[in-house]
N, C-alpha and C positions, 0 to 999 in steps of 0.2 A: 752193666751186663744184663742182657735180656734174651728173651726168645727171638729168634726171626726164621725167616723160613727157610732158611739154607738154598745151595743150590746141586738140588739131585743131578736135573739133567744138564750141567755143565760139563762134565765130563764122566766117562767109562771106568766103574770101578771093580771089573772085574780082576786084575792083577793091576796091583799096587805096591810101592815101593816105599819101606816104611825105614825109617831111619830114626832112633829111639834112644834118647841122652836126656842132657841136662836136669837133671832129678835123681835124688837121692835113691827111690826106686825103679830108675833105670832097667837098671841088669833084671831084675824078677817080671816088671813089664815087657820086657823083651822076651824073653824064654818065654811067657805065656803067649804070646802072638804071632813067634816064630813055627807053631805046628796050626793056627788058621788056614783054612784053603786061599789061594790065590793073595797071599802076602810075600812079597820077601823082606826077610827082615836084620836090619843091619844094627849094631849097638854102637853110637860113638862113643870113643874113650873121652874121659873129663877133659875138659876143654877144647877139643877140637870142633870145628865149624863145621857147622853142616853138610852134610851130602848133597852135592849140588846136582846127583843123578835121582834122588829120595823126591817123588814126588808128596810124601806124606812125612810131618814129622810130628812125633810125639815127646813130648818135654815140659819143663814145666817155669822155669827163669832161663830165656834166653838171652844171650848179652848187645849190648846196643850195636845195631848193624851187622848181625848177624843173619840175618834174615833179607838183607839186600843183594838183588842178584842171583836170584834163583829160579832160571825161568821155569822149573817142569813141578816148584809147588804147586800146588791145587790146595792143600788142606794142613791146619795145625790142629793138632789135638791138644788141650793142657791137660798137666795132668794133674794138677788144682784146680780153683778157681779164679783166682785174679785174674786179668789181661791186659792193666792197665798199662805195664809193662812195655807190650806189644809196640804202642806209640813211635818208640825211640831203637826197634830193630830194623825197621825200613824195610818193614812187610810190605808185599804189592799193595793195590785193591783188589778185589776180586778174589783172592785168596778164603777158601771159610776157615773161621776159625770155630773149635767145637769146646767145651772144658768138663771137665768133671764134679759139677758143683752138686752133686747129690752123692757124692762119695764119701765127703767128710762131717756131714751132717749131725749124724747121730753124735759121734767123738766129738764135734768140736760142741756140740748143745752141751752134751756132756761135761767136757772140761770146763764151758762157761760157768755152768752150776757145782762144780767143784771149788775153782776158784773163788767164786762168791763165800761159799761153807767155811773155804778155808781161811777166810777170815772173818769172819761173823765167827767161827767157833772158837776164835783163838789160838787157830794152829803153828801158825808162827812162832810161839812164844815156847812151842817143844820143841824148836832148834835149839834150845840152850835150854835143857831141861836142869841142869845143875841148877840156874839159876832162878827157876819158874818156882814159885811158891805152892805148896801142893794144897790140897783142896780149896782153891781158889781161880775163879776162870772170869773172864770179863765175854764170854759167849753170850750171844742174843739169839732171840730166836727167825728163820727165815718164813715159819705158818706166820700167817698174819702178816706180816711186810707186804708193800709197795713195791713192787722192781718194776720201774722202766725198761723196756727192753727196743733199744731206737734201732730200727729198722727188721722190719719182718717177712723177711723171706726166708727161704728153705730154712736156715740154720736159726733164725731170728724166731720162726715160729714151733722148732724143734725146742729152745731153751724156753718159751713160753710153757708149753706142755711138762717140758720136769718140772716148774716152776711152779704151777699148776697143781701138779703132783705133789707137791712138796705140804701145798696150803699156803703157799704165797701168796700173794695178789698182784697177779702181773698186767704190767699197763702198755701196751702195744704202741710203737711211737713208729705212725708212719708219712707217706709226704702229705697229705693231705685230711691224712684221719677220717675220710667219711666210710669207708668201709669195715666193718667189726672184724677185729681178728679171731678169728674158732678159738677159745679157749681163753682168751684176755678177759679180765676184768672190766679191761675199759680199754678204750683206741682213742689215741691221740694224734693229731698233726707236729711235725716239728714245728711250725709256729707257736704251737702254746706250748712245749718242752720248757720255753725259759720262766713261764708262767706258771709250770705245774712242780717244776725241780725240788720245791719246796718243801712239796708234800709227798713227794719218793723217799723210799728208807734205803734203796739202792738205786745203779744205776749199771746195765748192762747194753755194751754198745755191740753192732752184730751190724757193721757197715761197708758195703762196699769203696773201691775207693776212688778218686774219680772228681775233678772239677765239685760237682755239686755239694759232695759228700766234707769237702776237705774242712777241717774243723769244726763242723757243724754241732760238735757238742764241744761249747766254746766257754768264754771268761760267765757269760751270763750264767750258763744251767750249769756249773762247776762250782760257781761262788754262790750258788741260791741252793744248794742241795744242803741237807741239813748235816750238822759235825760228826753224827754217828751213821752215814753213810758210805759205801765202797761202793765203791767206780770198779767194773770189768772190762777192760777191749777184747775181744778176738775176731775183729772185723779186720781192720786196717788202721793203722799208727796213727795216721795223718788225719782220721777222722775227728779225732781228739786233739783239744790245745793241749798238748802235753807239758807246755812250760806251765801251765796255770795250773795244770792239775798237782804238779810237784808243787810248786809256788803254796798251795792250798793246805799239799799232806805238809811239806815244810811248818807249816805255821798252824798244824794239828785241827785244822777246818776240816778237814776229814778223816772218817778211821781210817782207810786202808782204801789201796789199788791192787789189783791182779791185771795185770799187762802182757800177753801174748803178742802181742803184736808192736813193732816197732819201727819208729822213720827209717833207721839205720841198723839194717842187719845181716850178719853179726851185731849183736853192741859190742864197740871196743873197748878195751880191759878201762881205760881212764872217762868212760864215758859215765855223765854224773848222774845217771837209772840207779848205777850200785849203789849210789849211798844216798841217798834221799828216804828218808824214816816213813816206815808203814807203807812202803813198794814193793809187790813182791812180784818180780821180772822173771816169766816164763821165756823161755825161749824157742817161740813160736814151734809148737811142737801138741796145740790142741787137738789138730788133724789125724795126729798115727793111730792105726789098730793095726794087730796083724793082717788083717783079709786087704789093706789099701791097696797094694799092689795088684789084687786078685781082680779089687771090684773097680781099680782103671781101666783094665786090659778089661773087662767084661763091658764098661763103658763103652770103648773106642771100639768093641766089634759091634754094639750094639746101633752104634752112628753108624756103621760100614754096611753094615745088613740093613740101615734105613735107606741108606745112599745107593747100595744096589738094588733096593727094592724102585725106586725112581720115590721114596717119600720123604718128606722136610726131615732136617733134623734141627736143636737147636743149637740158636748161631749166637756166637757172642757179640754184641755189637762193641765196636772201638771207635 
């Protein structure tokens, strides 16, 4: 995903025909965009296809081939970030596509560094307080720690900053490392990740997902991280070897995972996440605050008012 220049003058955005589904905050993104000047705006009910009259559609998982055959799109807006997606609905070219990747930011930095707490503090272990032993806690502390934090963009360098905050020591892991990240410790390439894993006390991944990205934090920096280490995803599933990383908690080479993010989701009820010791399986849900809905629709006018002004907006590349 990256910026590109969009294309303003392709076409006349003074009325627009917005058609607004597939997302859990559907209904409340609609109602805010339905009283914009020069929209009309339609809500499709769950599961139905697209409006093939909608020259705009807003949503956020569209289903494969969905998106084939639409001559009067012009424009997608996600209402996430991901678009890797997009590949396999047999979108045109020329179509822009826009997303909302500064919407979830702060929440998901957020939940990254909760996640982490929540196991460095020992929270787990008051799931079954009958059984916890009382004043006794195997907590460490996160001032002074190492956290890796592989890849640093928007949300990548939002979890640096709490992290930062905290008294961490956070090591910024990006493609090539020659630029310092604001607020990192230190800035790394993923070439030396499997070189430096060693010496990380954690490991938080914050990765788009995408050919390049796909397990990139693999058997090497997963088996060289040290055994009082926890591993965080809330990037993308597939950024991680996730067999290795079970493989590892399995055999107690590391404390603990916090995992938002997953190959397969839903995880289904027999899927082996559930029982694999020292996993603790969020269900991708880093992203919510109340105001999401608010500050989509504040997105998507904000592309609209750039596109009618004739200036770029950012495009996601696919």
């Amino acid at each position: 995903m990256g910026a590109g220049t969009g294309r303003p003058s392709a076409a006349r955005w003074d009325e627009v025909s917005v058609c607004v589904g597939w997302s859990s905050i559907a209904a409340e993104v609609a109602e805010r965009l339905a009283s914009a000047p020069g929209l009309r705006v339609r809500l499709a009910e769950d599961g139905a296809p697209p409006d093939p009259a909608a020259s705009v559609l807003v949503g956020h998982h569209f289903p494969p081939g969905s998106l084939a055959g639409l001559p009067r799109l012009r424009w997608v807006h996600l209402t996430g970030t991901g678009a890797d997606h997009l590949a396999a609905t047999g979108l045109a070219d020329g179509v822009l596509v826009t997303c909302s990747a500064e919407v979830p930011v702060v929440a998901v930095a957020e939940y990254a560094v909760s996640g982490l707490l929540h196991v460095i503090k020992d929270l787990p272990r008051l799931a079954a307080p009958r059984s916890a032993e009382w004043f006794y806690s195997e907590a460490t502390l996160l001032a002074g720690s190492a956290v890796g934090v592989v890849g640093a963009g928007r949300i990548g360098r939002a979890v640096i900053a709490r992290l930062a905050a905290w008294g961490a020591l956070p090591v910024a892991v990006t493609r090539d490392g020659l630029a310092p990240v604001v607020g990192a410790h230190r800035t790394i390439g993923t070439q030396a990740l499997e070189r430096e894993a060693r010496h990380l006390d954690h490991l938080v991944v914050c990765l788009p997902g995408g050919p390049a990205t796909r397990r990139l934090v693999g058997r090497a920096v997963l088996t060289a991280l040290p055994a009082h280490a926890v591993v965080v995803n809330v990037g993308r599933g597939e950024t991680v070897a996730n067999d290795v990383l079970y493989e590892e908690l399995r055999a107690g080479r590391l404390r603990g995972a916090f995992v938002d993010v997953h190959e397969q989701e839903p995880l289904p009820e027999d899927a082996e996440e559930w029982d694999v010791p020292g996993l603790t399986v969020s269900p991708h849900r880093g992203f919510a605050f109340p105001a999401e809905a608010a500050e989509v629709a504040r997105t998507f006018l904000d592309r609209l008012a750039a596109l009618r002004r004739g200036a770029s907006v950012g495009e996601v590349r696919r």
